[in-house]
BALO-147749 format. One record per residue (C-alpha): residue number from 1; residue in three letters; x, y, z. Coordinates in nm, 3 decimals. Layout:
BEGIN
tortor NUM; lomi Ala; c1 X; c2 Y; c3 Z
...
//
This chain:
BEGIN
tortor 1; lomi Unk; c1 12.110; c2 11.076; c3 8.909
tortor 2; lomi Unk; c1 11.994; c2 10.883; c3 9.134
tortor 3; lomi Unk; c1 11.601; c2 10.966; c3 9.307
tortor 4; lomi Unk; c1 11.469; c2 10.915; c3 9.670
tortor 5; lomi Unk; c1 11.130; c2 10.753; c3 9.602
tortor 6; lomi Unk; c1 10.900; c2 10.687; c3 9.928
tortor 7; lomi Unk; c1 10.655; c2 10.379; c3 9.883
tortor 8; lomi Unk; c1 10.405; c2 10.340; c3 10.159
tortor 9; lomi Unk; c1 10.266; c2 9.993; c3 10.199
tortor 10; lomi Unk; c1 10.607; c2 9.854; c3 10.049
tortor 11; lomi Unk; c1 10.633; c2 9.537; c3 10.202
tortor 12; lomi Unk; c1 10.374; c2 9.367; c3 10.043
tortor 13; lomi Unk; c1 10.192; c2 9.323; c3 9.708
tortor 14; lomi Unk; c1 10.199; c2 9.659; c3 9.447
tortor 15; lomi Unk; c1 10.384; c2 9.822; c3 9.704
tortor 16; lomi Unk; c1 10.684; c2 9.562; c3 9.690
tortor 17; lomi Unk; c1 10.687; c2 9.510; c3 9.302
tortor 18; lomi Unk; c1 10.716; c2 9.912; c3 9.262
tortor 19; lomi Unk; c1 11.003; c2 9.893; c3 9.521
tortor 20; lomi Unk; c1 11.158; c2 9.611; c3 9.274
tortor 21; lomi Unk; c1 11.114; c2 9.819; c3 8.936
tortor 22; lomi Unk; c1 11.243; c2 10.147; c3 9.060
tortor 23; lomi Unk; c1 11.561; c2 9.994; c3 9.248
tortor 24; lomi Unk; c1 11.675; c2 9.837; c3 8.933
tortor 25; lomi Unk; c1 11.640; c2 10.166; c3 8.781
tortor 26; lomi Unk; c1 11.880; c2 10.211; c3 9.003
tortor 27; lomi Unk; c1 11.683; c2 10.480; c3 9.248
tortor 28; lomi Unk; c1 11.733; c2 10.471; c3 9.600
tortor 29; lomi Unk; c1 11.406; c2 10.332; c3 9.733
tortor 30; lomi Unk; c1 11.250; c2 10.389; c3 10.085
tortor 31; lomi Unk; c1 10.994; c2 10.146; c3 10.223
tortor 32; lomi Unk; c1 10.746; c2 10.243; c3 10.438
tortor 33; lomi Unk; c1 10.468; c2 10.038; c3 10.622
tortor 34; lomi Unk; c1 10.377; c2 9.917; c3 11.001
tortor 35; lomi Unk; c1 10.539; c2 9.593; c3 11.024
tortor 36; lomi Unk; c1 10.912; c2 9.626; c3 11.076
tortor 37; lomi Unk; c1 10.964; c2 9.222; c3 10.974
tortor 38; lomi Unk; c1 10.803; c2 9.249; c3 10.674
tortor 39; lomi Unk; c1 10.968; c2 9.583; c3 10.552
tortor 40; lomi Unk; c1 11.365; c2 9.400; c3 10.666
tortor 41; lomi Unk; c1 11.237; c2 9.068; c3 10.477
tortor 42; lomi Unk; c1 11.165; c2 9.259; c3 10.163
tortor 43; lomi Unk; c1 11.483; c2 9.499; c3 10.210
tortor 44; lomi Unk; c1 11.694; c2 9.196; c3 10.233
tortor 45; lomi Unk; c1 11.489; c2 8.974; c3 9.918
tortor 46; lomi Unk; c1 11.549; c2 9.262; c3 9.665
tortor 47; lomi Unk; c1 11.860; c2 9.355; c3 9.773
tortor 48; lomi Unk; c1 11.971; c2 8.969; c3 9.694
tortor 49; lomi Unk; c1 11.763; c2 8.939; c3 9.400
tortor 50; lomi Unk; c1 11.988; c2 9.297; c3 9.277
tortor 51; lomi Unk; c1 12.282; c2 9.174; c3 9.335
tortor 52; lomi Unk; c1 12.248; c2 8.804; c3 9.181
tortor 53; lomi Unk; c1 12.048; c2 8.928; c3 8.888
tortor 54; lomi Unk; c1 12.093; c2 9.318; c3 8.831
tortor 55; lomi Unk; c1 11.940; c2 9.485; c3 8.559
tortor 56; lomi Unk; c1 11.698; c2 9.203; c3 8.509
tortor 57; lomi Unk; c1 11.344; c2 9.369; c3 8.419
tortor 58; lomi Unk; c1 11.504; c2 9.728; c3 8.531
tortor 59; lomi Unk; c1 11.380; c2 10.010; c3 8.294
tortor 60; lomi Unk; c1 11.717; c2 10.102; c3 8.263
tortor 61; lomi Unk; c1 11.885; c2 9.812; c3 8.381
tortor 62; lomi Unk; c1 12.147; c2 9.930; c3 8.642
tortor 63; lomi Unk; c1 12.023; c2 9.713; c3 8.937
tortor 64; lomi Unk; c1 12.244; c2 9.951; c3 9.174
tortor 65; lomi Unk; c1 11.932; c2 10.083; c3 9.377
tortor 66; lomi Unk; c1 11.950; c2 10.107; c3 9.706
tortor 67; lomi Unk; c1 11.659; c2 9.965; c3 9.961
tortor 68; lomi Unk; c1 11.617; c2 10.131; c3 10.319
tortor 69; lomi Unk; c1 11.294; c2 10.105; c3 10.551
tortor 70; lomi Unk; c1 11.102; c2 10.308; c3 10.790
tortor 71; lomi Unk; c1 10.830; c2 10.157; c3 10.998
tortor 72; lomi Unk; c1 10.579; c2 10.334; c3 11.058
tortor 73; lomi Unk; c1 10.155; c2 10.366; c3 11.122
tortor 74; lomi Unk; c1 10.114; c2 10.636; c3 10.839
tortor 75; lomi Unk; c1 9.714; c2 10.646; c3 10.933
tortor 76; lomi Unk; c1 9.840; c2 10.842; c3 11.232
tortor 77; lomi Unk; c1 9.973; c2 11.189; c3 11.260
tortor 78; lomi Unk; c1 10.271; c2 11.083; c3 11.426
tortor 79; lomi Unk; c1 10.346; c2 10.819; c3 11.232
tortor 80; lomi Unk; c1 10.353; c2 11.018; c3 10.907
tortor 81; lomi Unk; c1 10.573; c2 11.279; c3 11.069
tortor 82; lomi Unk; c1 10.832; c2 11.022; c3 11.177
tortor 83; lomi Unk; c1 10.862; c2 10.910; c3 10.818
tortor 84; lomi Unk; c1 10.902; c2 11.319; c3 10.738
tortor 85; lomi Unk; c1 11.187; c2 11.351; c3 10.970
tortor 86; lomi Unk; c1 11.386; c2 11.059; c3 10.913
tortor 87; lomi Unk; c1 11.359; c2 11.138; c3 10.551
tortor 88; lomi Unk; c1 11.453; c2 11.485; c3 10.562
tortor 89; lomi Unk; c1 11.741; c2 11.401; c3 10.805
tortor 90; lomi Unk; c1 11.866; c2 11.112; c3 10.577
tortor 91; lomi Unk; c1 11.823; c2 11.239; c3 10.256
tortor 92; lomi Unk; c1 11.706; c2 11.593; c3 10.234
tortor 93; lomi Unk; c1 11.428; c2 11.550; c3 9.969
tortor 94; lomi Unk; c1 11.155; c2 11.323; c3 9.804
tortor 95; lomi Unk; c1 11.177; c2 11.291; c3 9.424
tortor 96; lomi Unk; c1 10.859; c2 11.042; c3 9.404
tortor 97; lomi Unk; c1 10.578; c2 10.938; c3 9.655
tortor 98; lomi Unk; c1 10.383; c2 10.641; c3 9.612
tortor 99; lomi Unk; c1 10.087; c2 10.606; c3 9.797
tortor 100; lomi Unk; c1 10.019; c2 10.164; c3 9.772
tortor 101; lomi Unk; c1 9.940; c2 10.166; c3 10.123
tortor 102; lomi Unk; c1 9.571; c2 10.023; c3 10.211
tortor 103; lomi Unk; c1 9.328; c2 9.684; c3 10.230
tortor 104; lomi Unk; c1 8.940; c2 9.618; c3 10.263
tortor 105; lomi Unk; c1 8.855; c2 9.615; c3 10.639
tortor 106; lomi Unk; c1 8.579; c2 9.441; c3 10.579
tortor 107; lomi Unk; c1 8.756; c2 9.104; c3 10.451
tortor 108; lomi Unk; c1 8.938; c2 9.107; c3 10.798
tortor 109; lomi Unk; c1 8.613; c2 9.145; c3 11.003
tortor 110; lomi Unk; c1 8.445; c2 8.800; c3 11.157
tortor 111; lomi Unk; c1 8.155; c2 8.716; c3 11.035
tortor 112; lomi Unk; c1 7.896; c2 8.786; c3 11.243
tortor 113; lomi Unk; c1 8.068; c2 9.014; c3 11.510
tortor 114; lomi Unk; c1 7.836; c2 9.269; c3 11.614
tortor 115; lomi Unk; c1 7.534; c2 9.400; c3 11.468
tortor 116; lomi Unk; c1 7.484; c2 9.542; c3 11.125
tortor 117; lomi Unk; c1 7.522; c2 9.898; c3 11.223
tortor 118; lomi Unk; c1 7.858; c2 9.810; c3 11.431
tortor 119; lomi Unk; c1 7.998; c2 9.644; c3 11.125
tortor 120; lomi Unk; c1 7.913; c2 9.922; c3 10.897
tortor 121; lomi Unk; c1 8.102; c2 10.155; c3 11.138
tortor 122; lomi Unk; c1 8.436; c2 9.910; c3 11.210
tortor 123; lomi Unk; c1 8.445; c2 9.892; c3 10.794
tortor 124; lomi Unk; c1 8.363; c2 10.243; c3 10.683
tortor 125; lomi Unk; c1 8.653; c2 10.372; c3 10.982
tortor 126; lomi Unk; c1 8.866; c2 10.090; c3 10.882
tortor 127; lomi Unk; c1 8.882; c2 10.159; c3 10.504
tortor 128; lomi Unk; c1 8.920; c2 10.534; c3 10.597
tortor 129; lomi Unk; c1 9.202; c2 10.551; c3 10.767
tortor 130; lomi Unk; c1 9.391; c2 10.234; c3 10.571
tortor 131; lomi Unk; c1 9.305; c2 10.384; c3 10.196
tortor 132; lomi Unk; c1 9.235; c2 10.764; c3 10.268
tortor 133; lomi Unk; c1 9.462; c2 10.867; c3 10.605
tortor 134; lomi Unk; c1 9.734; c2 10.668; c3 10.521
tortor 135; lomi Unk; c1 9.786; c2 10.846; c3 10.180
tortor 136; lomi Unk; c1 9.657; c2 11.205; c3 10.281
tortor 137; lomi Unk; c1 9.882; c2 11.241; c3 10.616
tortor 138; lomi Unk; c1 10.210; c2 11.091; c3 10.418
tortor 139; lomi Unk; c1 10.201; c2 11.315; c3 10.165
tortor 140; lomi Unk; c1 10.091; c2 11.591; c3 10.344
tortor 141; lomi Unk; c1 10.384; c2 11.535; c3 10.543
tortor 142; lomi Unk; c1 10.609; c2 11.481; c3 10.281
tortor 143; lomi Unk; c1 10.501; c2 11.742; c3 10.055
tortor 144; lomi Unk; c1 10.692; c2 12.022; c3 10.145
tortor 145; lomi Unk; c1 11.011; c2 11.776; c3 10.076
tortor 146; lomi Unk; c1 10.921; c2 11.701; c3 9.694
tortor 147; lomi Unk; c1 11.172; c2 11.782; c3 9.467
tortor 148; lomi Unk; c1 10.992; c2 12.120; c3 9.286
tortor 149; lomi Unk; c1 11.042; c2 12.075; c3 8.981
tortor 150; lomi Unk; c1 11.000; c2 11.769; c3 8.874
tortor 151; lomi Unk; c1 10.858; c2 11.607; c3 9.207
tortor 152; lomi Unk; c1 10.610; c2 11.272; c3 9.136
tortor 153; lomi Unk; c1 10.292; c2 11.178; c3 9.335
tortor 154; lomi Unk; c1 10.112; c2 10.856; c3 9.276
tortor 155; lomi Unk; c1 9.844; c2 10.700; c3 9.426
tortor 156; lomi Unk; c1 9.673; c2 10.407; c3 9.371
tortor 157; lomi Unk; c1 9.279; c2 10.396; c3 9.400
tortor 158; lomi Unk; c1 9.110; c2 10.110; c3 9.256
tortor 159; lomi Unk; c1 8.839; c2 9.984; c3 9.021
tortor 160; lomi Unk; c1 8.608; c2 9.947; c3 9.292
tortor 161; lomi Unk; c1 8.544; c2 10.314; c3 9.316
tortor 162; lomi Unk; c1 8.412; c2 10.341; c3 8.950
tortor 163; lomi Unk; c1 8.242; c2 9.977; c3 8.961
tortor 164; lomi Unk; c1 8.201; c2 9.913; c3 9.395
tortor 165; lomi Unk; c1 8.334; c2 9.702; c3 9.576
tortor 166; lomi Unk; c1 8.006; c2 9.489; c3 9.715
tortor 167; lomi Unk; c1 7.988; c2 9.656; c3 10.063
tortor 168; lomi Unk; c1 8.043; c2 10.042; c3 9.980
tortor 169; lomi Unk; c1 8.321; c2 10.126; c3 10.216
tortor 170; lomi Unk; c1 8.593; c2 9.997; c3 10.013
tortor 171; lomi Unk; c1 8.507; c2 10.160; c3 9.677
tortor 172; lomi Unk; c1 8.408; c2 10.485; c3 9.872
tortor 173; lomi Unk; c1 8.765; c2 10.537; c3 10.018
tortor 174; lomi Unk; c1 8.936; c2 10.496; c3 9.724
tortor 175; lomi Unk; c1 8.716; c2 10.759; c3 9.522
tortor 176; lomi Unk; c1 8.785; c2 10.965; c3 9.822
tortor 177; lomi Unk; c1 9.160; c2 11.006; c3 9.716
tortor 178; lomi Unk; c1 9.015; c2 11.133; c3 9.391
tortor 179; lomi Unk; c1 8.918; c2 11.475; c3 9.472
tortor 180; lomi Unk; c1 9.200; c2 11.501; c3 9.669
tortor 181; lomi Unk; c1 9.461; c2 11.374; c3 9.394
tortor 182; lomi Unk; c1 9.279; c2 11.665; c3 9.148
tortor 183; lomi Unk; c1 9.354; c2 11.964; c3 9.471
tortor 184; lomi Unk; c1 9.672; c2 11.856; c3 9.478
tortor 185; lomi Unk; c1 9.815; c2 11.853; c3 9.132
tortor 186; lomi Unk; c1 9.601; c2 12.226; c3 9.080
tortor 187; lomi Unk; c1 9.813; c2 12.293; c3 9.431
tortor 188; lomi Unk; c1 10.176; c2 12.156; c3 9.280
tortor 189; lomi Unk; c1 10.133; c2 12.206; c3 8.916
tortor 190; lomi Unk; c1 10.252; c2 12.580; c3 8.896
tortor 191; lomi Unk; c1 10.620; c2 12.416; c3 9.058
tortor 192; lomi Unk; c1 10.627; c2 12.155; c3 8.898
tortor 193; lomi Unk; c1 10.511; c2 11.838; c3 9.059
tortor 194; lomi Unk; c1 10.261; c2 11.568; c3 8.915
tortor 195; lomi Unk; c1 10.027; c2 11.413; c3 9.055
tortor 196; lomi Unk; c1 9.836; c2 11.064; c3 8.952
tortor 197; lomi Unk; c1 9.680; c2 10.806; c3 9.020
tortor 198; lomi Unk; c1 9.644; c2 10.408; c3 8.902
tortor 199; lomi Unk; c1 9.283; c2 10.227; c3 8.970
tortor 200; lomi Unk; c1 9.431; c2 9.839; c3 8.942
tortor 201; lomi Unk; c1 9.146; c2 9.564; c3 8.879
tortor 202; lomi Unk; c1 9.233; c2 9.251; c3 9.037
tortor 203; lomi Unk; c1 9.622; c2 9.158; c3 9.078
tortor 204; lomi Unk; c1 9.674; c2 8.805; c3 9.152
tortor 205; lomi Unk; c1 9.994; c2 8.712; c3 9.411
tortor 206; lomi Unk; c1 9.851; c2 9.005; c3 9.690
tortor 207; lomi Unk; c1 9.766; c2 8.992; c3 10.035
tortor 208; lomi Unk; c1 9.440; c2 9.193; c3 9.972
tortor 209; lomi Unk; c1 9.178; c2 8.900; c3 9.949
tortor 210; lomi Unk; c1 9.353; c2 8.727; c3 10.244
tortor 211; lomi Unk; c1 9.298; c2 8.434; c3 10.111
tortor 212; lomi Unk; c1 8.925; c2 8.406; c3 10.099
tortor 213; lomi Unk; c1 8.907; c2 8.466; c3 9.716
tortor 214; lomi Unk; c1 8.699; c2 8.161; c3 9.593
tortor 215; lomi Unk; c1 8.810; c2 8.062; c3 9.263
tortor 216; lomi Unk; c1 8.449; c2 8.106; c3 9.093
tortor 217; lomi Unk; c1 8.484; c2 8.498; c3 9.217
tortor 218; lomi Unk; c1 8.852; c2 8.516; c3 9.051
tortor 219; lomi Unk; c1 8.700; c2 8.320; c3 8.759
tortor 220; lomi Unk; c1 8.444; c2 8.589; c3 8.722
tortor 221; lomi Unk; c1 8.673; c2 8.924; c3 8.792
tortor 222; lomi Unk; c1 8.911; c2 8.758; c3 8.531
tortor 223; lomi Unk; c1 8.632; c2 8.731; c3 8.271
tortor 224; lomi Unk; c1 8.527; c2 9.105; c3 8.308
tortor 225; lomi Unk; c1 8.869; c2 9.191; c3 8.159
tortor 226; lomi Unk; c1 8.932; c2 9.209; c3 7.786
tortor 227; lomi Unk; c1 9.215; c2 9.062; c3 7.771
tortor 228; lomi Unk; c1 9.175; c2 8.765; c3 8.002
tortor 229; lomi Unk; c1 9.382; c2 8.769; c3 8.244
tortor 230; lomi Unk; c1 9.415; c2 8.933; c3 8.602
tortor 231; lomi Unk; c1 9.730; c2 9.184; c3 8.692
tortor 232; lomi Unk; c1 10.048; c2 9.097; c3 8.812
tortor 233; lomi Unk; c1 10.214; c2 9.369; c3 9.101
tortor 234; lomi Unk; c1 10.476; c2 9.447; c3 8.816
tortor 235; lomi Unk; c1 10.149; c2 9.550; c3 8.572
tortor 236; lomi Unk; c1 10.065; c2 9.825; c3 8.819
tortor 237; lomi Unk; c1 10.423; c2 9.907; c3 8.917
tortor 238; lomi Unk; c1 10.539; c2 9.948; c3 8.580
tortor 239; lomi Unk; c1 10.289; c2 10.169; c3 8.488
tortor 240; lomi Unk; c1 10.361; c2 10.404; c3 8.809
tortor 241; lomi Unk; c1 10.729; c2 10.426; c3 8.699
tortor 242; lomi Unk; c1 10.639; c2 10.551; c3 8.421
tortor 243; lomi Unk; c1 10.412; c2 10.839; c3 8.594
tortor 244; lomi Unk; c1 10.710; c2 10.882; c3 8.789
tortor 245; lomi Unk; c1 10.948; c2 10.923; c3 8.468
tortor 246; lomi Unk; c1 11.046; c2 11.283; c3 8.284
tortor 247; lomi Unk; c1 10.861; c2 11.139; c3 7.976
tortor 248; lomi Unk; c1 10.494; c2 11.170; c3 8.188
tortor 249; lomi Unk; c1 10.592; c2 11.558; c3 8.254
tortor 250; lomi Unk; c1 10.268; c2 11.697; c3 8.110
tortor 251; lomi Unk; c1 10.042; c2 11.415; c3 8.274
tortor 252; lomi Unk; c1 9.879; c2 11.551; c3 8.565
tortor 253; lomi Unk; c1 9.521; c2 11.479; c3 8.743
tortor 254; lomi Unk; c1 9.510; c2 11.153; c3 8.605
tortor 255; lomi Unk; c1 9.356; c2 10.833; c3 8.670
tortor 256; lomi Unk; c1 9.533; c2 10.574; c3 8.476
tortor 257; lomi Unk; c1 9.305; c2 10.257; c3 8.474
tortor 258; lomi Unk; c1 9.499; c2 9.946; c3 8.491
tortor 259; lomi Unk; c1 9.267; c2 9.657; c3 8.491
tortor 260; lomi Unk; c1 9.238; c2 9.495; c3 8.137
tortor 261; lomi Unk; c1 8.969; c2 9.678; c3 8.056
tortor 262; lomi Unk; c1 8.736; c2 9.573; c3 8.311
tortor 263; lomi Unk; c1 8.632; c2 9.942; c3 8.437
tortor 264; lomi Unk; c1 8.439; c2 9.933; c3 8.144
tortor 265; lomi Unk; c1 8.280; c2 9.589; c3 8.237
tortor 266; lomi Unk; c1 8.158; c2 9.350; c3 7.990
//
């Protein structure tokens, strides 16, 4: 049968591959995030790339997903309870919430604007509300919708918040969905929802380094894995499917790391 799965921060990056893996399982997929263009262009690229090549790197290969979008600000109360009702109106239930939705404020902020205590502010507020709001309010929102039992909750956190992330605020909001990610699977556990998380290293062909990665820095987060190589989107959405899947029933409070090996640095 087919599932409703909710991505936040779909458009882009982790978000859009997990769209891609879970349509071509053949789930009907709703994309969330803040800029309506982005979320139609993506809509409209997988639904092409389904119907030219379905069942092309599907998990079970059916490539009859269907892609639908809701724009919305989900770092705002309202937001997140516009993507609640339209999703309750449309389809009645939530079978698997993924939580990709977030950035590094402080790669967006101009050098030099403001002083340093300003700048510590605009990043440590920024990287709240984009890593820790954005997930909290959705799936508080959402939660009373998840399918009970068998319901799904991912999130994704990061390496940063085991290793940092070179200014603090980054790292910091993405252990802050830790604590919050253990509550809530002790919360949903006894009806019969998980709920995970993934901490990606670095994942080439994203929008999160906004193109300021120098190649020495990739060089070097490359060489801290032991495999050699960075993460592809489809690394880290692969492994949420499978968090999402009846075989991961018994997996709960968990922080899958999905970096090479790099949490462990070298």
């Amino acid at each position: 049968m087919s599932r409703t799965v909710v991505i936040s921060g779909g458009g882009t990056g982790i978000g859009r591959a997990t769209a891609d893996v879970f349509a071509r399982a053949g789930d009907r997929v709703v994309l969330v995030g803040r800029r309506s263009d982005v979320l139609k262009r993506t809509a409209d690229e997988l639904a092409d790339a389904l119907a030219r090549h379905p069942g092309d790197d599907g998990p079970r290969g059916t490539g009859t997903g269907e892609v639908v979008t809701i724009a919305a600000d989900v770092a705002e109360t309202h937001g997140a309870r516009h993507v609640r009702d339209v999703v309750s109106e449309r389809f009645g239930r939530v079978d698997v919430l993924v939580n990709s939705a977030g950035g590094n404020a402080a790669l967006g902020s101009p050098a030099g604007d403001g002083d340093a205590v300003e700048q510590a502010a605009e990043h440590w507020v920024g990287n709240f509300r984009s890593n820790v709001l954005t997930a909290v309010l959705l799936t508080e929102a959402l939660r009373d919708l998840l399918t009970a039992p068998g319901g799904r909750v991912v999130f994704v956190s990061s390496i940063a918040a085991y290793r940092g992330s070179g200014s603090g605020s980054y790292g910091a909001s993405k252990a802050a969905l830790h604590p919050y990610m253990y509550d809530l699977a002790a919360s949903l556990g006894p009806t019969g929802i998980t709920v995970n998380a993934v901490a990606p290293g670095y994942v080439a062909d994203t929008e999160f380094f906004r193109g300021q990665l120098a190649p020495e820095r990739e060089r070097t987060l490359i060489d801290q894995t032991l495999n050699g190589r960075a993460a592809t989107p489809h690394d880290i959405a692969r492994t949420m499917h499978w968090l999402a899947s009846p075989d991961s029933g018994h997996v709960t409070a968990q922080i899958v790391q999905v970096n090479g090996g790099a949490e462990r640095g070298r």
